[in-house]
C-alpha positions in Angstrom: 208.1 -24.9 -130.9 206.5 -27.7 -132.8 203.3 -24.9 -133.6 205.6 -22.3 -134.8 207.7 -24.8 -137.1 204.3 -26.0 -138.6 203.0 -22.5 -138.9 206.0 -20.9 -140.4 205.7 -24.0 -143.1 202.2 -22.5 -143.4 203.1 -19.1 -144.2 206.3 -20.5 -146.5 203.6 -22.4 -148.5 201.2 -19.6 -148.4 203.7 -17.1 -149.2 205.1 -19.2 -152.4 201.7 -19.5 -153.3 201.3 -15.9 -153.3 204.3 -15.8 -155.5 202.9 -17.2 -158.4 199.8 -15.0 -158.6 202.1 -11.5 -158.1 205.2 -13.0 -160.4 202.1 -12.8 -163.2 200.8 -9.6 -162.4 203.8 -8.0 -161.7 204.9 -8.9 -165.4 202.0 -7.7 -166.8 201.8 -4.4 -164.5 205.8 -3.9 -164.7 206.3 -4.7 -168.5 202.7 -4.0 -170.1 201.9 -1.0 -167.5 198.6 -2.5 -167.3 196.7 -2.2 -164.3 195.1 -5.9 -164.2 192.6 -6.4 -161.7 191.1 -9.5 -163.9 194.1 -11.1 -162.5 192.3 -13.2 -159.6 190.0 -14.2 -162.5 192.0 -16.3 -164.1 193.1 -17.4 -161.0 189.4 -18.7 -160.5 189.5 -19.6 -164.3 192.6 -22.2 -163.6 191.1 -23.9 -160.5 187.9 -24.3 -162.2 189.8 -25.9 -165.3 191.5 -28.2 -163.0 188.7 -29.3 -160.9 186.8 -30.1 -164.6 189.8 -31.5 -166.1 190.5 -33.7 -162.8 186.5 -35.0 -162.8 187.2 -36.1 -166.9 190.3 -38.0 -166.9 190.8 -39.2 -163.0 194.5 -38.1 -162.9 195.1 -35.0 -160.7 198.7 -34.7 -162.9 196.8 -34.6 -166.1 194.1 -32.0 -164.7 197.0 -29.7 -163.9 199.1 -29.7 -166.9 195.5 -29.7 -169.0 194.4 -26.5 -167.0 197.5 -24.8 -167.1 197.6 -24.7 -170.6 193.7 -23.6 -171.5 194.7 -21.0 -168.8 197.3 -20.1 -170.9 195.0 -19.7 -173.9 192.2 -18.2 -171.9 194.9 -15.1 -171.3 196.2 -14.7 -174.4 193.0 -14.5 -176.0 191.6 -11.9 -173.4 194.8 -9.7 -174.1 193.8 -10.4 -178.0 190.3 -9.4 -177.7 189.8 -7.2 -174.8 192.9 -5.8 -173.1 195.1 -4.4 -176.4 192.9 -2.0 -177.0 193.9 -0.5 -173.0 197.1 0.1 -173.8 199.0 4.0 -173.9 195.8 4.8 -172.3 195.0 6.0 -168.3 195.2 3.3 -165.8 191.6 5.0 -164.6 190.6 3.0 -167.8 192.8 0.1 -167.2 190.3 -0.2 -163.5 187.2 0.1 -165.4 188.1 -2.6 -168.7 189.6 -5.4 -166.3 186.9 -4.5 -163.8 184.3 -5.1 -166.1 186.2 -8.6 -167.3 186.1 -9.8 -163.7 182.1 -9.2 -163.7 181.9 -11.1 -167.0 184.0 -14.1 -165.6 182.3 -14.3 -162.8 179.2 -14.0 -164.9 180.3 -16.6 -167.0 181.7 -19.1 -164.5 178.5 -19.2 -163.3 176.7 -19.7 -166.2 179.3 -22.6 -167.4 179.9 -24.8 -163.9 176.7 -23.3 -162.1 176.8 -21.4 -158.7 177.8 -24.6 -156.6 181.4 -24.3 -155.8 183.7 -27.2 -156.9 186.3 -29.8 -155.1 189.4 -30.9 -156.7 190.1 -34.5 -154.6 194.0 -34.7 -154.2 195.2 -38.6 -155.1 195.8 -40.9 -152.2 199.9 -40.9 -152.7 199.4 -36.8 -152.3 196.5 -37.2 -149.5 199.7 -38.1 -146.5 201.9 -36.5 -144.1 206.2 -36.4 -144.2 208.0 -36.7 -141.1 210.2 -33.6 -141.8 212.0 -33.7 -138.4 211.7 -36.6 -135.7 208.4 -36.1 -134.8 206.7 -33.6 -136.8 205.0 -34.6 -139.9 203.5 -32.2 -142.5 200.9 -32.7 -145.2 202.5 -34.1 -148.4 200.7 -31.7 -150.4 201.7 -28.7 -149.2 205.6 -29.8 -149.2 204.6 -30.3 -152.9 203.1 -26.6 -153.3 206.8 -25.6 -152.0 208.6 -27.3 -154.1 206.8 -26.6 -157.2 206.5 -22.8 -156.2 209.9 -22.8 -156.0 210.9 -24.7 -159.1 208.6 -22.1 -161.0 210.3 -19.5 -159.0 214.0 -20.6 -160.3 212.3 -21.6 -164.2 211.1 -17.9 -164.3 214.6 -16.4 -163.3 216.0 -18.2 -165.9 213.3 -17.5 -168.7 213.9 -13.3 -167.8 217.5 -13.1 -167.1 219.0 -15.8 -169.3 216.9 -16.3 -172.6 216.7 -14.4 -175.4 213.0 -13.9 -174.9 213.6 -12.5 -171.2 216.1 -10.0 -172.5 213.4 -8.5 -174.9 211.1 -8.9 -172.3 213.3 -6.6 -170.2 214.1 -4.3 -173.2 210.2 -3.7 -173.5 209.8 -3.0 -169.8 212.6 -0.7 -170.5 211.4 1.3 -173.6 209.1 -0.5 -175.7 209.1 2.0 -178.5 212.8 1.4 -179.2 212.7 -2.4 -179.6 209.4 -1.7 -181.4 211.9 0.7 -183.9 214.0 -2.7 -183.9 211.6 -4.6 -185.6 210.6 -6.4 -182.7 207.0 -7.6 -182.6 205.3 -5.8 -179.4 201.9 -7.3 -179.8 203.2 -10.7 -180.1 205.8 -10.2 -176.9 202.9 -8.6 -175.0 200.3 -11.2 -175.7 203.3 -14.2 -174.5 203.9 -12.1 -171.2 200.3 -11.7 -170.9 199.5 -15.5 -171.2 202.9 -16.2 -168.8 201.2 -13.9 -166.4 197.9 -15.9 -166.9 199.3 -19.3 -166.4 201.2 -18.3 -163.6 197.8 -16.9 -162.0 195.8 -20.2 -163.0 198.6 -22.6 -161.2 198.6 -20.3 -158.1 194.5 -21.1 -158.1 195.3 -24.9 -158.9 197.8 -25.4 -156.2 195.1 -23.7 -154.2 191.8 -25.5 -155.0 192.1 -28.5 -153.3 192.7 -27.0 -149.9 189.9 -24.3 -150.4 186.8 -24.9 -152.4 187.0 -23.6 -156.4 184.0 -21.1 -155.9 182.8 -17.9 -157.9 184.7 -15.0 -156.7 187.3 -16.9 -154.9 190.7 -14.6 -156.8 189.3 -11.2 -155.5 190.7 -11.5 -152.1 193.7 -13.3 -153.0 194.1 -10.2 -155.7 194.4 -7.8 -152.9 197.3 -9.2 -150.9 199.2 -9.5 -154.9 198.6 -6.3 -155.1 200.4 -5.3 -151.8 203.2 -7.8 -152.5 204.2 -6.5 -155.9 203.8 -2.9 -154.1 206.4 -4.0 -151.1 208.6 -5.6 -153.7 208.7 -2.9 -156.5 206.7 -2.8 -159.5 208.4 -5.3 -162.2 210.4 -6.8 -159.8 210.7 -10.7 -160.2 212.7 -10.9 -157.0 211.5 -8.1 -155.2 207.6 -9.9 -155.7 209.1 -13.6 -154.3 210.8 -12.0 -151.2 207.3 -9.8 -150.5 205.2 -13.1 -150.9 207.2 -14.9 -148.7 206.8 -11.6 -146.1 203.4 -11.1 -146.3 202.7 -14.9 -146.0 204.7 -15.3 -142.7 203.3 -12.3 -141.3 199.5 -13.6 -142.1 200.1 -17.0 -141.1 202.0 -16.5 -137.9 200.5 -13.6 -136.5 196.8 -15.3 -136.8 198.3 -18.6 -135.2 200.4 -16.8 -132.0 198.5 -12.9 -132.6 195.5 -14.6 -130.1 197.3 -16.4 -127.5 199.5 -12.9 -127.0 196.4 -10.9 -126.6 194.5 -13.4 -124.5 197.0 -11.8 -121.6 195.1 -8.8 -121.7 191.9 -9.3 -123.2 188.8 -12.2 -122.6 189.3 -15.0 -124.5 186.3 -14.0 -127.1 188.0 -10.5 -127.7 191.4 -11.6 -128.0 190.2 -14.8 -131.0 188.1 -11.7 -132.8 191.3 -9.5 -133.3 194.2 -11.5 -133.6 193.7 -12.6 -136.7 192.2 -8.9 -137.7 195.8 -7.4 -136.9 197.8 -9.9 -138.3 195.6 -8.8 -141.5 196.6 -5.4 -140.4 200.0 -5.7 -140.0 200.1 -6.4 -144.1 198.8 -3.3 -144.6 200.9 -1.6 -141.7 204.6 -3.1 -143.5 203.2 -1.8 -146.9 202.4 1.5 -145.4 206.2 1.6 -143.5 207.9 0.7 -146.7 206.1 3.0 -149.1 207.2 6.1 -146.4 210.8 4.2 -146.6 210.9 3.1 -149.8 208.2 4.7 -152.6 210.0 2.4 -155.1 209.3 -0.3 -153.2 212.0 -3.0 -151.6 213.8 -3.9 -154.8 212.8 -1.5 -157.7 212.9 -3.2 -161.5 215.4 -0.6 -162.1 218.0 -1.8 -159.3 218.1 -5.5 -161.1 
């Protein structure tokens, strides 16, 4: 019991985390109809900031807040420069131009910080464990990568469904052209949601870096499983994408921690560590499959809001 209430904290934290990085590409593929798949970059790009930012001023605080904005910037610029020229066009061309931006961010990463991954120290009152039930104690940290998952979770809600900037965000998911006729500016609302979508992506890869190393490549995999979650959840779907991460996370998490011992009752020891965690991976894929048969529109379609 006391494995499966740390592990299901796991896949909570790992699901939330999830969150943040398919809230931001969700907006950008539900609103911009954009396929992004530069997205894990500026995941990379944020934990890379933060790691830098961390080594310069010594406060791990400052290094987020610091990152999270020149993420911000980062993506609003590449939507300037690169990505506005994508738009009306075929998604076959939205692959190729965000493809070839996650080549020249790799490429550049490399050529900035080096090929030598980075470590982003957490500070000592971070660096402890919380005695969340009498007996079990969980690391600080990751409490804190819940809480502030969710507290983004709850700020975003009330940025699309309750400002005046979410409600034109909505109207441009909606029909753009119309609010465009309204004298709306479209560029200007696409590069914000773009650079929303960015930061969101580079504090997913903050929260991240100091329990994985900041290395070149390191949003790629990560992009995948956003991918699926945004599919599960239905394109453009704020809620559908936070109830998918959450899924996808506890299936992941639990099914590599219990997935072996089950199989270990009919296979050697060797076979059964090999696949467990190979069909917990599969199982993802497996849910996505069910639901798309179920479901095309995914579990809670933009539309349904």
């Amino acid at each position: 019991m006391l494995l499966f209430v740390e592990q299901s904290l796991n896949g909570l934290q790992f699901g939330l985390l999830l969150f943040l990085l398919a809230a931001g590409l969700t907006l950008v593929f539900g609103i911009m109809d954009l396929v992004n798949l530069a997205h894990g970059s500026l995941y990379m790009i944020g934990a890379y900031f933060a790691a830098t930012f961390a080594a310069l001023t010594g406060s791990f605080v400052f290094a987020v807040l610091l990152a999270l904005v020149a993420t911000l910037v980062v993506g609003m610029a590449v939507e300037v420069i690169a990505l506005r020229r994508l738009y009306g066009r075929d998604h076959l061309d939205h692959v190729l131009g965000t493809f070839g931006l996650l080549l020249f961010f790799n490429e550049f990463v490399r050529l900035v910080w080096g090929p030598a991954g980075l470590s982003l120290p957490l500070p000592a009152w971070l660096n402890t464990s919380f005695q969340i039930f009498p007996g079990v104690y969980y690391p600080t940290y990751r409490l804190m990568i819940i809480a502030v998952a969710l507290g983004v979770a709850l700020l975003l809600y009330l940025v699309v469904m309750r400002t005046r900037v979410g409600m034109l965000i909505r109207a441009g998911a909606s029909n753009r052209e119309m609010i465009g006729a309204l004298g709306i500016n479209i560029k200007l609302l696409y590069t914000f949601v773009f650079g929303m979508g960015a930061a969101l992506a580079g504090l997913a890869g903050m929260m991240q870096a100091p329990i994985l190393t900041v290395q070149i490549g390191m949003g790629e995999n990560i992009l995948i499983l956003a991918f699926v979650v945004i599919i599960i959840g239905g394109i453009g779907s704020i809620r559908g994408a936070f109830i998918a991460s959450i899924l996808v996370g506890m299936i992941d998490t639990v099914g590599r921690a219990f997935l072996p011992d089950v199989l270990k009752l009919f296979l050697s020891n060797a076979a059964a560590s090999t696949a467990g965690p190979a069909l917990s991976s599969m199982l993802i894929y497996l849910v996505m499959a069910v639901i798309l048969v179920w479901r095309p529109e995914g579990l809670f379609p933009a539309a349904s809001k």
